[in-house]
N, C-alpha and C positions, 0 to 999 in steps of 0.2 A: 822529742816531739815529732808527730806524726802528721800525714799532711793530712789526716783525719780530722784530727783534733783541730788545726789548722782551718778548717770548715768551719768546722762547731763555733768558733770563736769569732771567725768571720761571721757568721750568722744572728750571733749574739750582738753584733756591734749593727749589723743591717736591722732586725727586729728592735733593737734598743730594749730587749726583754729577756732573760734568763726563761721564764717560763713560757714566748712563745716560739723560741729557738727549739724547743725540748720537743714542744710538738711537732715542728716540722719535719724533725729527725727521730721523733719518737723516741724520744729519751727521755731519764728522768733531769730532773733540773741540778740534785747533787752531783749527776754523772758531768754533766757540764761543768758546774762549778769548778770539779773533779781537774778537769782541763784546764780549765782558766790557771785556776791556782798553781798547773804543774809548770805553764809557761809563764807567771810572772817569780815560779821560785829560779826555773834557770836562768831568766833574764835579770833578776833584780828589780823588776819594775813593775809597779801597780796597773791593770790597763785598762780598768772599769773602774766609774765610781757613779755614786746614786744619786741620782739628779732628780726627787720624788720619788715619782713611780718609774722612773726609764734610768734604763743601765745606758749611759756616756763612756767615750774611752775619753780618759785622762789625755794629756797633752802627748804625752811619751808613748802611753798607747794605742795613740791615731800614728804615731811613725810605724808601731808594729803591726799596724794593722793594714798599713799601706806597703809593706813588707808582706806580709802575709797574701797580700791580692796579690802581687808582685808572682811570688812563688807558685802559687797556683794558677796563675796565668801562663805558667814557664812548664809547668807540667800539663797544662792540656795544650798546650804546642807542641810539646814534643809526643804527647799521646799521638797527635791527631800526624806527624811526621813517621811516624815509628806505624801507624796503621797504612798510610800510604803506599810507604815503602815494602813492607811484609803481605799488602793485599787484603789483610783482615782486622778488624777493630782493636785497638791495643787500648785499657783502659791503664790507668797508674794509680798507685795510692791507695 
């Protein structure tokens, strides 16, 4: 898992939408899907589920998803430490 994918999923759980994550990042909606599925096959764990019309993380899925912010909070700190120090913009990811 990529801190890519990592986004897309964070996104998915911010919009509470599969279809209005896709637009934001101009994907299609299977591509997403795509991801969800690839991290709940390595982690074991379901991290959406359909609450009507809005995607909810599951119980298990709001700890990975709080993990997940966690991670990408830790990668643009070190982005923005790693530009600092070099003088020029360092993106990650």
């Amino acid at each position: 898992m990529n801190t890519q994918s990592l986004q897309y999923i964070l996104t998915i759980a911010e919009e509470k939408s599969y279809s209005r994550a896709a637009e934001r990042w101009l994907l299609s909606q299977p591509s997403l899907s795509y991801h969800v599925a690839e991290l709940e096959k390595e982690t074991g764990v379901k991290i959406f589920s359909w609450n009507g019309r809005e995607v909810l993380p599951t119980p298990e899925g709001r700890k990975i998803l709080a993990g997940i912010d966690r991670i990408l909070a830790e990668e643009k700190a070190l982005a923005a430490e790693l530009s600092e120090l070099l003088g020029r913009k360092v993106e990650l990811g």
